[in-house]
C-alpha positions as CSV (number, residue, x, y, z in Angstrom):
1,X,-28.9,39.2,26.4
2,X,-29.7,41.1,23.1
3,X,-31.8,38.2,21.8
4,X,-33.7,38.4,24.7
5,X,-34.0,42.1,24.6
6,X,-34.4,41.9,20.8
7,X,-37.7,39.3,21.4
8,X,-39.3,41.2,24.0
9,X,-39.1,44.4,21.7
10,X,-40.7,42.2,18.8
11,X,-43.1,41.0,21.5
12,X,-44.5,44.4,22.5
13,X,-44.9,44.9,18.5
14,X,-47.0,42.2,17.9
15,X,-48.7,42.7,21.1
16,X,-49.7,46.3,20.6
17,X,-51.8,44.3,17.3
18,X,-53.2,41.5,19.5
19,X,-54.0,44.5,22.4
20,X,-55.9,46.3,19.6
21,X,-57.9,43.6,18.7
22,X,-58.9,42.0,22.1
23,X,-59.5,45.4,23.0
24,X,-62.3,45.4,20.1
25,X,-63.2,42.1,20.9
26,X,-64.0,43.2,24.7
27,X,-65.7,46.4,23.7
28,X,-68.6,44.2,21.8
29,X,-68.3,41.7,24.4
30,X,-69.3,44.6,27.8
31,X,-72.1,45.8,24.6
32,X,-74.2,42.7,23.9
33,X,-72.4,39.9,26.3
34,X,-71.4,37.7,23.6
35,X,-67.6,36.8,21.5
36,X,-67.6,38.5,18.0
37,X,-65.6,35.8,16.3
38,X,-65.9,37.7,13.2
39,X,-64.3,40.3,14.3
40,X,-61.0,39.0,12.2
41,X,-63.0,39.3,9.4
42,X,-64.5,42.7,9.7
43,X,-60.5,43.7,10.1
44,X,-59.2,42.2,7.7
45,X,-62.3,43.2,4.8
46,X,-60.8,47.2,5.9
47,X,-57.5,46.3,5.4
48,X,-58.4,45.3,1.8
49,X,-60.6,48.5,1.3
50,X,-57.2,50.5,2.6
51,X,-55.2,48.7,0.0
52,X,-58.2,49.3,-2.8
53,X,-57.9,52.9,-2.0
54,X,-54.0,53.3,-2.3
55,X,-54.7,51.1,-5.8
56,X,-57.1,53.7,-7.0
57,X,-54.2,56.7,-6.0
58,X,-55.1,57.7,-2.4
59,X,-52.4,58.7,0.1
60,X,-51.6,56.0,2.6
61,X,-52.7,58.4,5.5
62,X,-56.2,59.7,3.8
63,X,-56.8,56.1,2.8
64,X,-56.1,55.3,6.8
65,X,-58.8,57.6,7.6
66,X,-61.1,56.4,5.1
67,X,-60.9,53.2,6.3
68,X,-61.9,54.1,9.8
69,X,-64.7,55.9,8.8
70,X,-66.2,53.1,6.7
71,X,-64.8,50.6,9.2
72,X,-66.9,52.7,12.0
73,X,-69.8,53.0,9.5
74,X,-69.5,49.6,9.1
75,X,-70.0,48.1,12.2
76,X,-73.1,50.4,13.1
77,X,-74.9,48.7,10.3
78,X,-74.0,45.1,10.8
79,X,-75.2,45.8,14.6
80,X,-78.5,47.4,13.8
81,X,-79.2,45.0,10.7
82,X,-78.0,41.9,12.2
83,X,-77.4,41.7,15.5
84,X,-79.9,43.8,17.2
85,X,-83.0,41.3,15.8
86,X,-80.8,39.1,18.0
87,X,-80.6,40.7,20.9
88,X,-82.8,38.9,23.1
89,X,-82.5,35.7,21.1
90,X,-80.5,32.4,22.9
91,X,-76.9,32.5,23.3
92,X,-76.6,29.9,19.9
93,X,-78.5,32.2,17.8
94,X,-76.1,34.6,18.4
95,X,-73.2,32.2,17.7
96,X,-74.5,31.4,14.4
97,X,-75.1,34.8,13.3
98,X,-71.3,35.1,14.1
99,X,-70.5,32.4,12.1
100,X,-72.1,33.2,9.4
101,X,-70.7,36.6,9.5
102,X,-67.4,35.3,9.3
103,X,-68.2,33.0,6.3
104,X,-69.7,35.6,4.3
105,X,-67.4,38.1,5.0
106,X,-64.7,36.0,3.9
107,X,-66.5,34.7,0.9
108,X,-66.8,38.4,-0.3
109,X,-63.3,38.7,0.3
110,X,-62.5,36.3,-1.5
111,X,-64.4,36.9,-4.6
112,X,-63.7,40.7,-4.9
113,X,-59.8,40.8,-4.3
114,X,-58.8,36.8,-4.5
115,X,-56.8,34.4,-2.5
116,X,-53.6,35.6,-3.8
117,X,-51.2,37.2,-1.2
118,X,-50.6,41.0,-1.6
119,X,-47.9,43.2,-0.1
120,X,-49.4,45.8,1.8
121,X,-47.5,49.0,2.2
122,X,-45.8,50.8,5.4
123,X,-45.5,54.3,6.2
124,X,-42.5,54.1,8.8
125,X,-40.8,51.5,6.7
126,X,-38.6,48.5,7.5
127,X,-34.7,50.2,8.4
128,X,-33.8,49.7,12.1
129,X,-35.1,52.2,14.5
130,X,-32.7,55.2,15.6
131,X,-30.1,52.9,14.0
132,X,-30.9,50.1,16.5
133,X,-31.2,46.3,15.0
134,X,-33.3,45.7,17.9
135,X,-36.5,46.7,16.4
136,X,-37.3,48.0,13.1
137,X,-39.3,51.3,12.6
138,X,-42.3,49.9,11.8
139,X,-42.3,47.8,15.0
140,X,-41.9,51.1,16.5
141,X,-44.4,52.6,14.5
142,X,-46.9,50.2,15.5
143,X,-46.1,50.5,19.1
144,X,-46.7,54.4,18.7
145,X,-50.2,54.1,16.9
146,X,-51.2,51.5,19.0
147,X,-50.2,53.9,22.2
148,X,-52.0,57.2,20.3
149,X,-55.3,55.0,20.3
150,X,-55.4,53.8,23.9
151,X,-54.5,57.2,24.9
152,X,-57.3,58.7,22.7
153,X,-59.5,56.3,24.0
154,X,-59.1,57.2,27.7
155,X,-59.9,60.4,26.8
156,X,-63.4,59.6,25.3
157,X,-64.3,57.2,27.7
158,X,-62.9,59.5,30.6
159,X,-63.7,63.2,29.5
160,X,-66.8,63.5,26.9
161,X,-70.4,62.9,27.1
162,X,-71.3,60.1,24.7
163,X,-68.1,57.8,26.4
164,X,-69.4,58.2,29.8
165,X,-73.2,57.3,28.4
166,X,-71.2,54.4,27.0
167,X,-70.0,53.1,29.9
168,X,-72.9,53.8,31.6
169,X,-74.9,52.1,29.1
170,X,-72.5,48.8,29.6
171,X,-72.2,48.7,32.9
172,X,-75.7,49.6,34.1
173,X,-78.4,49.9,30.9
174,X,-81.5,49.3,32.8
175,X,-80.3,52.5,35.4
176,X,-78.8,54.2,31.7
177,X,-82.0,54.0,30.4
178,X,-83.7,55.7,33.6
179,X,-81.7,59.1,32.8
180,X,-82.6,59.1,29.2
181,X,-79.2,57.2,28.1
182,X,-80.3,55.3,24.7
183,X,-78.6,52.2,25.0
184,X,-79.7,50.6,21.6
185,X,-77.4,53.3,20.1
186,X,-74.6,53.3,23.0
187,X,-74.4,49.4,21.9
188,X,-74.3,50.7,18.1
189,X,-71.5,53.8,18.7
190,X,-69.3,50.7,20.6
191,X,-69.7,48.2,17.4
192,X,-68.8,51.1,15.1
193,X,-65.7,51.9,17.4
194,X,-64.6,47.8,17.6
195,X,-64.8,48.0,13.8
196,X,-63.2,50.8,13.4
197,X,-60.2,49.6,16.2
198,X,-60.0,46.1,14.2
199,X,-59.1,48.1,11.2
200,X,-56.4,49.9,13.0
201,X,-54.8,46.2,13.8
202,X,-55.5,44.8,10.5
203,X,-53.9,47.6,8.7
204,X,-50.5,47.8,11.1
205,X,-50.2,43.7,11.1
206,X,-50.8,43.4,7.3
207,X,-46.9,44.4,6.2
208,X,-45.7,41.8,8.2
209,X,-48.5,38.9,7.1
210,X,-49.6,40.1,3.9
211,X,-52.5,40.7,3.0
212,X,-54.8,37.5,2.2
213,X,-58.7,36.9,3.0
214,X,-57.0,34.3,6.2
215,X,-54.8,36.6,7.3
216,X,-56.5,37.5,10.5
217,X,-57.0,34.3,11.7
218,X,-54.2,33.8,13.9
219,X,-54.1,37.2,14.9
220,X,-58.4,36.6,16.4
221,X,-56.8,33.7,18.2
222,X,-53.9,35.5,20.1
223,X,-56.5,38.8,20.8
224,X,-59.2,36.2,22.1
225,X,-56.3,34.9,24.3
226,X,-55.0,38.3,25.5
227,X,-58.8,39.8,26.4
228,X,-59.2,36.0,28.4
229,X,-55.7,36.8,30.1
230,X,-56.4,40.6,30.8
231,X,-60.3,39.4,31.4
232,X,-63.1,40.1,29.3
233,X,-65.1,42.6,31.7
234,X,-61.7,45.1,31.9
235,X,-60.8,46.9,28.6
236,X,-57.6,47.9,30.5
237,X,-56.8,43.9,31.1
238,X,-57.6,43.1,27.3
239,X,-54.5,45.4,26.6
240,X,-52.3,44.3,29.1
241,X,-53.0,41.0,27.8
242,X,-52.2,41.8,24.0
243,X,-48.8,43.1,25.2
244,X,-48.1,40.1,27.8
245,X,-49.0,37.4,24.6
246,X,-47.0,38.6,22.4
247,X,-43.9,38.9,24.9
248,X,-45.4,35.2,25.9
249,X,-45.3,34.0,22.3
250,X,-42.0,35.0,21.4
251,X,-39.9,34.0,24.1
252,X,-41.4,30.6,24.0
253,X,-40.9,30.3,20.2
254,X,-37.4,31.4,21.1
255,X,-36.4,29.9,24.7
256,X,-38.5,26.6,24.6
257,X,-37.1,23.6,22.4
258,X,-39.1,22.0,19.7
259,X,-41.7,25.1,19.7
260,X,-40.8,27.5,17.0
261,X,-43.1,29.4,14.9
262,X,-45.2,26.4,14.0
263,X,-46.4,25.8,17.5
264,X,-46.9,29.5,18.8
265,X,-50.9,29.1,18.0
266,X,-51.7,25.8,20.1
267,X,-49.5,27.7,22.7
268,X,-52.1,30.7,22.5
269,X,-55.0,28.3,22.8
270,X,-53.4,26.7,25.7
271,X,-52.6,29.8,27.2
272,X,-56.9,30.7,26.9
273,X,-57.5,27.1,28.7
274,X,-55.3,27.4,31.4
275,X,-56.6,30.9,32.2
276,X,-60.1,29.9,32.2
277,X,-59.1,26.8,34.5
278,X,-57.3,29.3,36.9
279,X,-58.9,32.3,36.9
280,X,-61.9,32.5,34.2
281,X,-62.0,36.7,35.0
282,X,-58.5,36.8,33.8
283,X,-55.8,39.3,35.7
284,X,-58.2,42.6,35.8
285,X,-61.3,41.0,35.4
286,X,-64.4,41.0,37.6
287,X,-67.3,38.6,38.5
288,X,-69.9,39.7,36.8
289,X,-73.4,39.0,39.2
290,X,-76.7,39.6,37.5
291,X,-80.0,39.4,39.0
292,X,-82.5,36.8,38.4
């Protein structure tokens, strides 16, 4: 009983990383209708700028914030540089921009920092949690950010101005546009707060990976299979889905003979094609009509 406990505990962990990035993956996704498979990348290029900072002698908290501001900053510019000359173009065009994205932001990577693995530090460190061996404090501590930023979020998108002309903007631009809503800019402010939410995952997952130019690779895969298993219209769903996967992932690496750590990804990828065979809206999802 106190394995199982033990995995599910690890599994909310990891979840609350794969929660964070579907729900960044979802937010572009409800902005310009298409997958940002580079948003890995974009995570795990702030996560290196994080680390550069603490290199150069800044705090791990101011070096945080840092991050999400450039993060944010970021992701404004790659949407109006890049993807807004797309944003009529066919579905492809926009799959190859994504593609290259990835390449080049990896390349860069690469070529700044290396392909050598780095330890990235914690604040909440690695002792057991209220002197429980059950989960360590920075699962916990990961658990807790992750929580402060879905809370924080409900309160922008629930309570202010600019998240309500966000979801209008989203859910209805052509009637957005009729009250004076600029959606060009609404799709802008929701890149900037994907990148800046990527970050957030990239930073909290990096003491447990390291910190390489790959290291968000698997991570992309389990939050494209929690925002299909929560469903890709509900932002709610996407972070249901983080925490269900990595429950999911665990207790099948732990329960299920012959699986182990080696074959948690093909189960992540199987998890995304049965969804889509069963129910392509995923759990909190919604068909999606447009008119023609």
């Amino acid at each position: 009983m106190e394995l199982f406990i033990n995995q599910v505990l690890a599994g909310i962990a990891t979840g609350a990383i794969y929660a964070c990035m579907a729900l960044a993956i979802v937010m572009i996704f409800q902005a310009i209708d298409h997958l940002n498979f580079a948003q890995g990348e974009m995570a795990m290029f702030a996560t290196f700028i994080a680390w550069q900072l603490m290199q150069w002698g800044v705090p791990y908290w101011w070096a945080f914030l840092l991050t999400l501001i450039i993060s944010f900053a970021g992701g404004v510019i790659i949407e109006r540089v890049l993807f807004k000359p797309l944003a009529k173009a066919p579905v492809l065009t926009n799959v190859a921009g994504f593609i290259a994205l990835f390449a080049i932001i990896n390349s860069v990577a690469g070529l700044i920092w290396d392909f050598t693995i780095k330890q990235f530090p914690t604040p909440f460190g690695s002792s057991p949690f209220l002197g429980s061996q059950l989960i360590s404090t920075h699962q916990a501590g990961m658990i807790g950010v992750t929580l402060a930023l879905l809370i924080a979020l409900f309160m922008f998108f629930r309570f202010t101005r600019i998240g309500l002309a966000m979801r209008a903007a989203a859910a209805m631009p052509e009637s957005a546009r009729l009250v004076g809503i600029n959606t060009g800019w609404m799709v802008a402010l929701g890149w900037g707060m994907a990148s800046a939410i990527g970050a957030i995952a990239g930073i909290l997952i990096a003491p447990v990976v390291f910190l390489e130019p790959n290291m968000m690779g698997g991570v992309l895969i389990y939050g494209f299979a929690a925002a299909v298993l929560g469903g890709l219209t509900s932002p709610l769903g996407s972070v249901l889905g983080g925490f269900l996967v990595g429950i999911f992932e665990n207790l099948v690496g732990t329960y299920v003979p012959g699986v182990g750590n080696e074959l948690k990804l093909p189960i992540a990828l199987a998890l995304i094609v049965i969804v889509l065979v069963v129910k392509p809206t995923g759990l909190m999802g919604h068909t999606v009509v447009k008119r023609v």
